[in-house]
PyMOL commands that place a pseudoatom at each C-alpha (Angstrom):
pseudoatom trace, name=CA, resn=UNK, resi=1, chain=A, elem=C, hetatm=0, pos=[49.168, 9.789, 97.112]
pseudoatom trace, name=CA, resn=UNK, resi=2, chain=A, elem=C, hetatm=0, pos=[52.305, 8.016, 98.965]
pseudoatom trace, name=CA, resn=UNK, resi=3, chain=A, elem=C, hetatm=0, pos=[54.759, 6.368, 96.239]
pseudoatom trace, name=CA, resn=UNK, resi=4, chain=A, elem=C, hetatm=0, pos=[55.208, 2.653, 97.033]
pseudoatom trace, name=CA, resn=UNK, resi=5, chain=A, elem=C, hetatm=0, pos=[57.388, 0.791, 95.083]
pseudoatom trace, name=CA, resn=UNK, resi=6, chain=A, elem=C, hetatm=0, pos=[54.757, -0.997, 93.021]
pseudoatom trace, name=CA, resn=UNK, resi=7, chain=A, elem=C, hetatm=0, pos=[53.282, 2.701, 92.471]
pseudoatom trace, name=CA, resn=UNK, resi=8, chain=A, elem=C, hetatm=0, pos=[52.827, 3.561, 88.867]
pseudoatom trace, name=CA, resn=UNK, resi=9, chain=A, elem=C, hetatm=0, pos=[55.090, 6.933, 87.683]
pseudoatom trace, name=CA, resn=UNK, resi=10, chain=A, elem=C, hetatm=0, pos=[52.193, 9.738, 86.820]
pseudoatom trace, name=CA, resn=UNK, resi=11, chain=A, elem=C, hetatm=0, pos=[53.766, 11.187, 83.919]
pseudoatom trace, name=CA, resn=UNK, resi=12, chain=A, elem=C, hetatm=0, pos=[52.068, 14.722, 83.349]
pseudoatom trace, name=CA, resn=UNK, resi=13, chain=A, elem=C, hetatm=0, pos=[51.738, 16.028, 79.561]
pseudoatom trace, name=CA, resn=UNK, resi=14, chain=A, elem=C, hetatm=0, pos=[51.185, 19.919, 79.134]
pseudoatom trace, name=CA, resn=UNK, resi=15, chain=A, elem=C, hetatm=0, pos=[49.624, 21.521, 76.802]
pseudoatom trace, name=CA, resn=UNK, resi=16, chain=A, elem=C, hetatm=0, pos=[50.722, 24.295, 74.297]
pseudoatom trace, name=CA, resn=UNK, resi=17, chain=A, elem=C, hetatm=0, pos=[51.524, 26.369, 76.709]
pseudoatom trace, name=CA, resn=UNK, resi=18, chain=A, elem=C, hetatm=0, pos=[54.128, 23.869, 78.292]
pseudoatom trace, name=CA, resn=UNK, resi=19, chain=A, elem=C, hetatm=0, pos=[54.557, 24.496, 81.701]
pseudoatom trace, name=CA, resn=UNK, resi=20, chain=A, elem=C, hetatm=0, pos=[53.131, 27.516, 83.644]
pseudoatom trace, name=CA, resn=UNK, resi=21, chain=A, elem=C, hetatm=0, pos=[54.414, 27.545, 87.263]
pseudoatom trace, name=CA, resn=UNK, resi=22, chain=A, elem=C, hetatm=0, pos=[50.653, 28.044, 88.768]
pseudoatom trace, name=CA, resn=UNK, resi=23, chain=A, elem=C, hetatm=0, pos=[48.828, 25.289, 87.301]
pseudoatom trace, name=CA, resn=UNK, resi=24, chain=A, elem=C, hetatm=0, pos=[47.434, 22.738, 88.486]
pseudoatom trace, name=CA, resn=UNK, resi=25, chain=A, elem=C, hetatm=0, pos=[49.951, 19.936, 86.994]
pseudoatom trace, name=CA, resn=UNK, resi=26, chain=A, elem=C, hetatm=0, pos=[53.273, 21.614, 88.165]
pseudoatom trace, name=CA, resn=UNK, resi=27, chain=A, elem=C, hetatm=0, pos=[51.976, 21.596, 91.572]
pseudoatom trace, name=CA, resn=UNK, resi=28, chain=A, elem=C, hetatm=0, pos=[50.409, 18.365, 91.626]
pseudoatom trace, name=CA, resn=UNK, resi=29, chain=A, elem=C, hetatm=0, pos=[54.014, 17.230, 89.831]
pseudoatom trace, name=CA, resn=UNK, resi=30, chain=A, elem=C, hetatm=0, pos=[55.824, 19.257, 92.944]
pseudoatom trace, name=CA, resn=UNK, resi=31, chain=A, elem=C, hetatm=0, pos=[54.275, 17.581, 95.657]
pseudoatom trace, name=CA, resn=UNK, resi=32, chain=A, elem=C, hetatm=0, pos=[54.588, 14.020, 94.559]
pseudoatom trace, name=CA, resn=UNK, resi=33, chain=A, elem=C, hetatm=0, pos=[57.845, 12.072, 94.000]
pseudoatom trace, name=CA, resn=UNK, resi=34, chain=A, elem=C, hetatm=0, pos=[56.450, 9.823, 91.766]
pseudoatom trace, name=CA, resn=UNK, resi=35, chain=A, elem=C, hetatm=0, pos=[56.084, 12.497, 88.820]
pseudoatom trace, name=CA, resn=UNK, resi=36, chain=A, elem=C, hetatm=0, pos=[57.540, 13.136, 86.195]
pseudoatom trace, name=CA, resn=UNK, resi=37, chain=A, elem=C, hetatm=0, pos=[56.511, 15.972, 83.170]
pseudoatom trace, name=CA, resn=UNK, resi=38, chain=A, elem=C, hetatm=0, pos=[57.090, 15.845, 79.357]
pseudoatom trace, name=CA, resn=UNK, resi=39, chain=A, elem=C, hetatm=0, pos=[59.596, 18.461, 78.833]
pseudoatom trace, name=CA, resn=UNK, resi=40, chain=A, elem=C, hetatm=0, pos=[58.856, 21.661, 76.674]
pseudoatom trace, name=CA, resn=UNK, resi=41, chain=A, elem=C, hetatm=0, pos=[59.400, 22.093, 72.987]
pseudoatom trace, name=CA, resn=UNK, resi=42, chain=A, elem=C, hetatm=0, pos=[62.684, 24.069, 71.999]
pseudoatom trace, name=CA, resn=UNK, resi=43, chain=A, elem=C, hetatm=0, pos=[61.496, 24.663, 68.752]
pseudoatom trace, name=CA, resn=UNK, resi=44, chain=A, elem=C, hetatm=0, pos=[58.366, 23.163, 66.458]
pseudoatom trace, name=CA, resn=UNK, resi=45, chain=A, elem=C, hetatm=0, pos=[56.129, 23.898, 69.419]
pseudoatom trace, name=CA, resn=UNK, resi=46, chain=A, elem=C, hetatm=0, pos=[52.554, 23.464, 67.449]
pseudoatom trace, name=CA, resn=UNK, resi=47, chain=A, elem=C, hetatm=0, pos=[54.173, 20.735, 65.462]
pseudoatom trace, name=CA, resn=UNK, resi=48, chain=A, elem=C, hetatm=0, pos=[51.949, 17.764, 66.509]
pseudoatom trace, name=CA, resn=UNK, resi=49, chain=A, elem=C, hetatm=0, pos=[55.001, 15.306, 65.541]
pseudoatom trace, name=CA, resn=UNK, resi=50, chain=A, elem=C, hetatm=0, pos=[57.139, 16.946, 67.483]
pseudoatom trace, name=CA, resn=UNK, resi=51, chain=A, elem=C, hetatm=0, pos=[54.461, 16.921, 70.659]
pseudoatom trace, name=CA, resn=UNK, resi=52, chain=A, elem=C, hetatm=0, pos=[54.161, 13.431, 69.853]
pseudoatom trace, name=CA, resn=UNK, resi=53, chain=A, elem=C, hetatm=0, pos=[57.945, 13.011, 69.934]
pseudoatom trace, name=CA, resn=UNK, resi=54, chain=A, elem=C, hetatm=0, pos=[58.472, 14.218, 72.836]
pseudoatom trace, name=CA, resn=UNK, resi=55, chain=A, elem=C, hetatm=0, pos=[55.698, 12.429, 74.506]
pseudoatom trace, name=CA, resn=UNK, resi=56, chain=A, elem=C, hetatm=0, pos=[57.327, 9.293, 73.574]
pseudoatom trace, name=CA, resn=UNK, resi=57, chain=A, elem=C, hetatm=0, pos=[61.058, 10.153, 74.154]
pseudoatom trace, name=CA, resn=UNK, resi=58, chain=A, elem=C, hetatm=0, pos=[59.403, 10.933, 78.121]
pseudoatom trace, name=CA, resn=UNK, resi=59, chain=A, elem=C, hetatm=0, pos=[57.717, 7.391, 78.331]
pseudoatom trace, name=CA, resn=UNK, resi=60, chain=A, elem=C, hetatm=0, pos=[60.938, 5.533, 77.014]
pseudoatom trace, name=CA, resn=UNK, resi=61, chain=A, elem=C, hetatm=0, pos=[62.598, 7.175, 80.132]
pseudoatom trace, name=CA, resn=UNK, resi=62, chain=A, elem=C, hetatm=0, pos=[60.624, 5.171, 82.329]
pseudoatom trace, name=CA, resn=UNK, resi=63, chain=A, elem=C, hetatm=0, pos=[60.328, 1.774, 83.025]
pseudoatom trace, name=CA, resn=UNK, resi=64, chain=A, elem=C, hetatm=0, pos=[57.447, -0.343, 85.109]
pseudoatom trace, name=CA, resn=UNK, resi=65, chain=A, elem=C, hetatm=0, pos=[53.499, 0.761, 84.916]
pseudoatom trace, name=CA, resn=UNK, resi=66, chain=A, elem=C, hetatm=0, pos=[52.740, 4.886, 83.850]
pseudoatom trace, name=CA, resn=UNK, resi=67, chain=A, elem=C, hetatm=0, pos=[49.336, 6.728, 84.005]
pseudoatom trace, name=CA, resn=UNK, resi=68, chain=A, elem=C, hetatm=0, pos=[49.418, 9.558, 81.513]
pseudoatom trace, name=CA, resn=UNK, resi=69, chain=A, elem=C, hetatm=0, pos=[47.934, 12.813, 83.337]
pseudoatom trace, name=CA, resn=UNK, resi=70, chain=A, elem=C, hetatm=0, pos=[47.109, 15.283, 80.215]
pseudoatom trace, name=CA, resn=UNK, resi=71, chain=A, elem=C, hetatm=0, pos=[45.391, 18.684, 80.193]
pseudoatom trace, name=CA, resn=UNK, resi=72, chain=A, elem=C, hetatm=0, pos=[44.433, 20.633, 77.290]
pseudoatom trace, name=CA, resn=UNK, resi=73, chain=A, elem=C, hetatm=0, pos=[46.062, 19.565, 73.838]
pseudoatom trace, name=CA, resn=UNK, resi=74, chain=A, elem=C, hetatm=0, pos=[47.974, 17.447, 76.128]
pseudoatom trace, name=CA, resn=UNK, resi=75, chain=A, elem=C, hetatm=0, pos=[44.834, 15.568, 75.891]
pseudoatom trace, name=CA, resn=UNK, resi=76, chain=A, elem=C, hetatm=0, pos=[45.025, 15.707, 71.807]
pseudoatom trace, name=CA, resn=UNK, resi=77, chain=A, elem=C, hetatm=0, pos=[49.137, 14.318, 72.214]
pseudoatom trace, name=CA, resn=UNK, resi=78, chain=A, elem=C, hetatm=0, pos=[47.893, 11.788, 74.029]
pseudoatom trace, name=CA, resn=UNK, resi=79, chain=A, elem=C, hetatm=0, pos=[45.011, 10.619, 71.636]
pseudoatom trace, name=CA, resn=UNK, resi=80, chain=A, elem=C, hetatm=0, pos=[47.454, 11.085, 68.624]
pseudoatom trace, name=CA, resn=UNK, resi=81, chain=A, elem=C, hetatm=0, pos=[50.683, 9.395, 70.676]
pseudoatom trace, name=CA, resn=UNK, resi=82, chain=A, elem=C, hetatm=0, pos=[47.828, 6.441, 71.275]
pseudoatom trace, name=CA, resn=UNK, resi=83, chain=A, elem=C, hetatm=0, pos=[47.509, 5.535, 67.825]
pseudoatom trace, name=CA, resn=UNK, resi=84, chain=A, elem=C, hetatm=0, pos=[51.101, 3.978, 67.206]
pseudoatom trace, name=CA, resn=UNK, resi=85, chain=A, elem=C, hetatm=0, pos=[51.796, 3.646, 71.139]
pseudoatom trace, name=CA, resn=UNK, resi=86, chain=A, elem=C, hetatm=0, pos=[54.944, 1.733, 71.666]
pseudoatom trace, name=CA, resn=UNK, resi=87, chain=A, elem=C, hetatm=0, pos=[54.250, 0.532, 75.464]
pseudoatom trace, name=CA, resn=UNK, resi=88, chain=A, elem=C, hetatm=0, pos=[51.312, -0.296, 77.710]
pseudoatom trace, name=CA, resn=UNK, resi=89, chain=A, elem=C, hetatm=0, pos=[49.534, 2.267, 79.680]
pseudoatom trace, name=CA, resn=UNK, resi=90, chain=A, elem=C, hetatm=0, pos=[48.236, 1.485, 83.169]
pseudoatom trace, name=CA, resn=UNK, resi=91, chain=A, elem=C, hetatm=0, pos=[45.219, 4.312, 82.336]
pseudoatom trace, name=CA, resn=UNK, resi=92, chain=A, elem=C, hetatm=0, pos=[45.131, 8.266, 81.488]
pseudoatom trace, name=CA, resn=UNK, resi=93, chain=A, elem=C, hetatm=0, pos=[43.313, 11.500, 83.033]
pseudoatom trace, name=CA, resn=UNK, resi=94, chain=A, elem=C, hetatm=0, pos=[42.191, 13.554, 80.372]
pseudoatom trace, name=CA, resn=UNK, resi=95, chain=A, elem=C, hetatm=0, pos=[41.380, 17.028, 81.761]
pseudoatom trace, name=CA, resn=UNK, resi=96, chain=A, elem=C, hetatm=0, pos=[39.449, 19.362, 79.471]
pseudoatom trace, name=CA, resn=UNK, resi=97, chain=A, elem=C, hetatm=0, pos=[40.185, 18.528, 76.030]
pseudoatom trace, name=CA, resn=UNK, resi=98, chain=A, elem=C, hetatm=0, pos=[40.030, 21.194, 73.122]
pseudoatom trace, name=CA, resn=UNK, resi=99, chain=A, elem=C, hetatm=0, pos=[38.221, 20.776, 70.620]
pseudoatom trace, name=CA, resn=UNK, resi=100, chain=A, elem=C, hetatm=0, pos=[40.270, 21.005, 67.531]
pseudoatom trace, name=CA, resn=UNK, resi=101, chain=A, elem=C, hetatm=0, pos=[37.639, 20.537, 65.159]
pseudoatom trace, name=CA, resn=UNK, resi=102, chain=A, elem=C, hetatm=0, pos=[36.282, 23.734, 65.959]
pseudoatom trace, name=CA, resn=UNK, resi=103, chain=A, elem=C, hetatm=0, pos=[37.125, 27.495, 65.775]
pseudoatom trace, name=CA, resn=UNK, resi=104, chain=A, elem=C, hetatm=0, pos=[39.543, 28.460, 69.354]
pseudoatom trace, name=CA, resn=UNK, resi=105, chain=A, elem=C, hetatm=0, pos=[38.915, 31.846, 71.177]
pseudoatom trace, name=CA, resn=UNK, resi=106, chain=A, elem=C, hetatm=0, pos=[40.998, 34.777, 69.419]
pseudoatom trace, name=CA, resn=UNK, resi=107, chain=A, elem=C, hetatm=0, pos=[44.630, 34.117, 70.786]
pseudoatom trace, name=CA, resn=UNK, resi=108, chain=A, elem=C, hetatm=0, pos=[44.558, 30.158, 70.028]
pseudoatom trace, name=CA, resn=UNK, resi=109, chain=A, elem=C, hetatm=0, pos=[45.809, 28.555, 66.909]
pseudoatom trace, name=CA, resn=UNK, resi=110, chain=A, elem=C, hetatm=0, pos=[43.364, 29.040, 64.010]
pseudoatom trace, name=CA, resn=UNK, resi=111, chain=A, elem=C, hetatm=0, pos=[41.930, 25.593, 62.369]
pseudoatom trace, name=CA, resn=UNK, resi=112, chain=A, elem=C, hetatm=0, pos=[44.258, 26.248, 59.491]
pseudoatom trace, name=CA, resn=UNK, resi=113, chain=A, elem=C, hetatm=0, pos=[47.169, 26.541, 61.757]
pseudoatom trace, name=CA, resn=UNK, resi=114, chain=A, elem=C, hetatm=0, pos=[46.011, 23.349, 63.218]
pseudoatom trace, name=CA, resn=UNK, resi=115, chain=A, elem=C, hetatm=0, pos=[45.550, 21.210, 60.212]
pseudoatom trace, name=CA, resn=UNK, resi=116, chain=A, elem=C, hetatm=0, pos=[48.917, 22.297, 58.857]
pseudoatom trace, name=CA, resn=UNK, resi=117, chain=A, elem=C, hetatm=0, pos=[50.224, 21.110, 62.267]
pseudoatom trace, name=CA, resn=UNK, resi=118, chain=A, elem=C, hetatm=0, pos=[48.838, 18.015, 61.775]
pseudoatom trace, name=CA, resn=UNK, resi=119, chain=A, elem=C, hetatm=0, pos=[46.329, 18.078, 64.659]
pseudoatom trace, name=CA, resn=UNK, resi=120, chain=A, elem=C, hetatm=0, pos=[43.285, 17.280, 62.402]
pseudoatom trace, name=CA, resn=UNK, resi=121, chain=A, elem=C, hetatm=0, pos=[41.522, 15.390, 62.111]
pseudoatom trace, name=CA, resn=UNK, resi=122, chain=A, elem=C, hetatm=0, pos=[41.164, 14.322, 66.179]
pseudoatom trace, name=CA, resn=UNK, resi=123, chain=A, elem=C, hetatm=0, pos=[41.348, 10.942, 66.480]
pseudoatom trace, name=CA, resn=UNK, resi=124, chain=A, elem=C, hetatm=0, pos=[38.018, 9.012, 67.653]
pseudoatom trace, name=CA, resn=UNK, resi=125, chain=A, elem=C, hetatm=0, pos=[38.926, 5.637, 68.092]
pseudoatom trace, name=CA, resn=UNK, resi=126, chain=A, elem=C, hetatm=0, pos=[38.671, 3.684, 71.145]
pseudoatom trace, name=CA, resn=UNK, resi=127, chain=A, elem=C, hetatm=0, pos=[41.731, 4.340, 73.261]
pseudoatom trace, name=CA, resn=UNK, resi=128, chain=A, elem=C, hetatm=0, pos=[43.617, 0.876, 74.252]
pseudoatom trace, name=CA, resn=UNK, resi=129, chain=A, elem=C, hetatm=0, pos=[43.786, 1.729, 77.678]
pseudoatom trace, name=CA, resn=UNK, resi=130, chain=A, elem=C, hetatm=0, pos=[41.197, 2.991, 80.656]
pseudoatom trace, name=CA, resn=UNK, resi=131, chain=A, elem=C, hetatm=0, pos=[40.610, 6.276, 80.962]
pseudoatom trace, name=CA, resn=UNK, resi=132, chain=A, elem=C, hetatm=0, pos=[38.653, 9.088, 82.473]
pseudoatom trace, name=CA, resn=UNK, resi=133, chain=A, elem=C, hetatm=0, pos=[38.034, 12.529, 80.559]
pseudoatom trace, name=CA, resn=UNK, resi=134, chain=A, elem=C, hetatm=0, pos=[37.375, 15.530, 83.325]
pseudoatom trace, name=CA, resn=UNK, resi=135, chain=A, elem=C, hetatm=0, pos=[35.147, 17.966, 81.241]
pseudoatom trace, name=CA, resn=UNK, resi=136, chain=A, elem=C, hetatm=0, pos=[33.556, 21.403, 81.844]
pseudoatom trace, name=CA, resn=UNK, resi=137, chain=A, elem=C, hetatm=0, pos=[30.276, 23.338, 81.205]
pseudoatom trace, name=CA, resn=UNK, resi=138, chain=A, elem=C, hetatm=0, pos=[31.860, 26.681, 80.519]
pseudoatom trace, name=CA, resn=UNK, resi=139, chain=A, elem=C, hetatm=0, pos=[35.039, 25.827, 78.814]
pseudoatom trace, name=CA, resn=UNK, resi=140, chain=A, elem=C, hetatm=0, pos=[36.201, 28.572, 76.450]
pseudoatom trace, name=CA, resn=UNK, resi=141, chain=A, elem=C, hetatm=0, pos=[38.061, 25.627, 74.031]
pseudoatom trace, name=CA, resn=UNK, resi=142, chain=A, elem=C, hetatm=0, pos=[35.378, 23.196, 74.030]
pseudoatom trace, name=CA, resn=UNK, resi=143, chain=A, elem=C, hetatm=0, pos=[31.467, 22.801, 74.367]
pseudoatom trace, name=CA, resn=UNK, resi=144, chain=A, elem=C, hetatm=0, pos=[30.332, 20.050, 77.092]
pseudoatom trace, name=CA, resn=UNK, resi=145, chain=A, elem=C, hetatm=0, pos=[28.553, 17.984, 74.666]
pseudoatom trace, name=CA, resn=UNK, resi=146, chain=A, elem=C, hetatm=0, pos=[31.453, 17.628, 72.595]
pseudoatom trace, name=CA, resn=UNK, resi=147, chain=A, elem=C, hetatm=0, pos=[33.423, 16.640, 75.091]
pseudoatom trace, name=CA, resn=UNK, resi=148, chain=A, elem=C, hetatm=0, pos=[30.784, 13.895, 75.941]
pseudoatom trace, name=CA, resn=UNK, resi=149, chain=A, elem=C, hetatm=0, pos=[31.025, 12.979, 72.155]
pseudoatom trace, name=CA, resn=UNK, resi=150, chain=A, elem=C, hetatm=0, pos=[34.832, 12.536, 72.392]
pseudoatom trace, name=CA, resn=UNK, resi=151, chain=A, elem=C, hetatm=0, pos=[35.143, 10.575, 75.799]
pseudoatom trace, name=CA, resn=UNK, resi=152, chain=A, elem=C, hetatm=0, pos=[32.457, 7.996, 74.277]
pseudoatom trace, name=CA, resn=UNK, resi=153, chain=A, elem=C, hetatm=0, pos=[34.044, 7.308, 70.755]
pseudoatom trace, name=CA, resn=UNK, resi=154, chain=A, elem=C, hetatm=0, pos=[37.742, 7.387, 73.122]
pseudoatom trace, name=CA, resn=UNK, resi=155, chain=A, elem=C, hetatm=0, pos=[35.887, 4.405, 75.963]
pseudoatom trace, name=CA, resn=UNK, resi=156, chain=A, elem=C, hetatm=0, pos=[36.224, 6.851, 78.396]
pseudoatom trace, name=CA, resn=UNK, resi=157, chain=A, elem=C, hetatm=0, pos=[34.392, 7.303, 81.870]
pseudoatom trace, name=CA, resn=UNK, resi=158, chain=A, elem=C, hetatm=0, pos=[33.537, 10.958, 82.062]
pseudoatom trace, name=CA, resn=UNK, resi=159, chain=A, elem=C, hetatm=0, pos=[33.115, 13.060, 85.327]
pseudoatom trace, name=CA, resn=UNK, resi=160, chain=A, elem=C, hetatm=0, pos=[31.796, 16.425, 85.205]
pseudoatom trace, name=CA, resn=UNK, resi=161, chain=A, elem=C, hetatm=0, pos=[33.303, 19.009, 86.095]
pseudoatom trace, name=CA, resn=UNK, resi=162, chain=A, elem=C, hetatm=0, pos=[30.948, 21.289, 86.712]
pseudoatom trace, name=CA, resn=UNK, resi=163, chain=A, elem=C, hetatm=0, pos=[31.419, 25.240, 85.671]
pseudoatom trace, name=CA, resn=UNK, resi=164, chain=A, elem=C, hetatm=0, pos=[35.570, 25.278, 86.255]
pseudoatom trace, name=CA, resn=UNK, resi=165, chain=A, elem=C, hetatm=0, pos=[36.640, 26.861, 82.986]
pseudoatom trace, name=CA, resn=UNK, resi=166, chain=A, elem=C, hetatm=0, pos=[39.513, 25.296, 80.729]
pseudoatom trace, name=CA, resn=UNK, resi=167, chain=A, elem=C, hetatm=0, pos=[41.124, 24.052, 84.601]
pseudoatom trace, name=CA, resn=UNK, resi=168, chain=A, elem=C, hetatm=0, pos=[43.868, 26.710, 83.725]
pseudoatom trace, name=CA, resn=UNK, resi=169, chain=A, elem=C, hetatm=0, pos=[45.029, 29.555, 86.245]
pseudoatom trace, name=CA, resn=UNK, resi=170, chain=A, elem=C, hetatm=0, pos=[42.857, 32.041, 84.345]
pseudoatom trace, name=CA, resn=UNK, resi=171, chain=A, elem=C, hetatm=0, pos=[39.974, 29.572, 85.490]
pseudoatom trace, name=CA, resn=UNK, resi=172, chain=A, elem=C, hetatm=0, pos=[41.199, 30.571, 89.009]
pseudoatom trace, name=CA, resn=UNK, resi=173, chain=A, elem=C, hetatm=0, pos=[42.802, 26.794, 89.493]
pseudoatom trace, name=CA, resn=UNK, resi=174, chain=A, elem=C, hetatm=0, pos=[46.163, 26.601, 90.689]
pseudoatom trace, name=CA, resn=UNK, resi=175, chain=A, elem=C, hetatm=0, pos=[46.370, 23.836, 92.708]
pseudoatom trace, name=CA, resn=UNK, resi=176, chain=A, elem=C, hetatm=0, pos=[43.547, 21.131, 91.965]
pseudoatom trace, name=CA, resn=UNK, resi=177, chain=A, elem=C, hetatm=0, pos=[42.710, 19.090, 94.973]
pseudoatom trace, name=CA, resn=UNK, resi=178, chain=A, elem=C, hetatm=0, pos=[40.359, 16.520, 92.975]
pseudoatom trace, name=CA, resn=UNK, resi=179, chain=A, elem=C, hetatm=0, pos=[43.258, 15.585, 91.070]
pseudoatom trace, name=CA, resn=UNK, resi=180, chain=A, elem=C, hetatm=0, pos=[44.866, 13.093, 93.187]
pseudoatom trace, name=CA, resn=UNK, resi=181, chain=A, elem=C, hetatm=0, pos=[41.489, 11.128, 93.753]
pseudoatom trace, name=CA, resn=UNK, resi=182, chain=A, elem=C, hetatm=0, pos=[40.719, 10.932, 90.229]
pseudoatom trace, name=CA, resn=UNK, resi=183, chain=A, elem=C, hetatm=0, pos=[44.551, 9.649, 89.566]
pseudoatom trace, name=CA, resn=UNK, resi=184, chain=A, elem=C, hetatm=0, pos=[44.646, 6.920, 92.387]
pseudoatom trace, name=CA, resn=UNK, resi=185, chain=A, elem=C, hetatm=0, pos=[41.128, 5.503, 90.713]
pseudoatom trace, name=CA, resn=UNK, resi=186, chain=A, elem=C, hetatm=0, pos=[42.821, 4.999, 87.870]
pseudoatom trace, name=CA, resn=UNK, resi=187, chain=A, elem=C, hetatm=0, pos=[45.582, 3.676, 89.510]
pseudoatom trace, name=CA, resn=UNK, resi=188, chain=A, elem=C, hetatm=0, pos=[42.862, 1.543, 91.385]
pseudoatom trace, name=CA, resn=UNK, resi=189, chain=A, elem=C, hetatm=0, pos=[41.667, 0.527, 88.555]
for i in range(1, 189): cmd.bond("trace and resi %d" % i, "trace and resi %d" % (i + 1))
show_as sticks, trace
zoom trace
């Protein structure tokens, strides 16, 4: 994915974890010039506002067309960030979204922890731009069908994944060669 100068800027939002050097994003982010990543919390890092903050402060950075590149509750700060957007998106990849609105693996934030954050309720409205949500059969932070429920109620186009787990290193994905062809249809789009 060669940056012309019409090229959108692929601007990749983390999860809660932030950034973790063998994922997929930070290498796709490495090996492109036309990246750029939301920076990690300081402090207030399951704050939803905060996420949502800093999501913003990263767009108003950056001028001309984006696509929004999210995995995990990067996904969720997108949906939230989405309902008071400031700016036009060119599209988002949504890669394995939690689902909130159930109980997380041991290790995650609780539902409590979650709705005091200000994480619930997900929002299911239509998102106002195109985008694709990347879901998997044997993620460990959401079943596949509610995935499918949330990329419908969002106007999504979904692609299955297949069996990949949550797309994380402990899935055994570092770098993520489907991501640039599901980023330049969007783009193409």
């Amino acid at each position: 994915m060669n940056a012309s100068p019409n090229a959108p800027t692929i601007l990749m939002v983390p999860g809660l974890r932030d950034h973790v050097e063998d994922h997929w994003q930070t290498h796709f982010a490495n090996a492109h010039p036309n990246v750029r990543t939301v920076p990690p919390l300081q402090r207030d890092k399951l704050d939803r506002s905060a996420r949502v903050a800093a999501l913003d402060a990263a767009l108003s950075q950056i001028s001309g067309p984006v696509v929004l590149v999210a995995h995990s509750a990067g996904v969720m700060i997108t949906v939230h960030w989405a309902q008071r957007r400031r700016r036009e998106i060119q599209g988002a990849l949504l890669v394995t979204p939690p689902d909130f609105d159930s109980p997380l693996p041991e290790g995650y934030p609780t539902l409590e922890e979650l709705r005091l954050h200000g994480w619930l309720p997900t929002p299911r409205e239509r998102l106002p731009f195109p985008c694709t949500v990347a879901a998997s059969h044997d993620d460990p932070l959401a079943r596949f069908e509610r995935v499918v429920g949330m990329a419908n109620d969002w106007g999504a186009r979904l692609v299955d994944l297949g069996k990949v787990g949550h797309m994380n290193p402990a899935s055994g994905f570092g770098v993520w060669r489907d991501a640039e062809h599901y980023i330049a249809e969007i783009v193409e789009r």
